[in-house]
C-alpha angles and dihedrals in degrees: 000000000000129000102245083060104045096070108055103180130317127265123245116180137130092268096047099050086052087051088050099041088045098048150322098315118120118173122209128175106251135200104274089232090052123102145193096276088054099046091048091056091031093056094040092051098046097036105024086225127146104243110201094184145347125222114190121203117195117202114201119230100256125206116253113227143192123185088343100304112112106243095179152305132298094213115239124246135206112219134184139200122205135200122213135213116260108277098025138126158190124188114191095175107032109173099016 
């Protein structure tokens, strides 16, 4: 898989910007075929960044009901955070 496929956008929610804030961790949704290998390098080509290490968090598809029938699917997503090297950083949103 190549490396343009791999990061699909990056991931901005409350306990993301803590992580980041905190320390080196940035989270970004991932291709559900993609793995640790393929963020690290992913994330090191598009950003030049140092990665020190990759965690992957699958979320299954889960059904969609009303009054107990099953109406349809909430589809599943891959995500990854990444920790960077000391030093280190990514900005999404420079200048805002």
């Amino acid at each position: 898989m190549e490396y343009t496929q791999v990061l699909l956008k990056p991931l901005m929610t409350e306990k993301t910007t803590m992580l980041k804030e905190d320390g080196q961790t940035v989270a970004f949704l991932v291709h559900p075929a993609a793995n640790k290998i393929e963020v690290k390098q992913a994330v090191e080509k598009v950003f030049s960044v140092k990665v020190l290490s990759v965690n992957v968090v699958r979320r299954a598809s889960l059904d969609r009901r009303r009054q107990g029938r099953v109406i349809g699917r909430v589809p599943g997503f891959k995500k990854a955070y990444v920790t960077l090297a000391q030093g280190e950083k990514i900005e999404f949103f420079e200048g805002v």
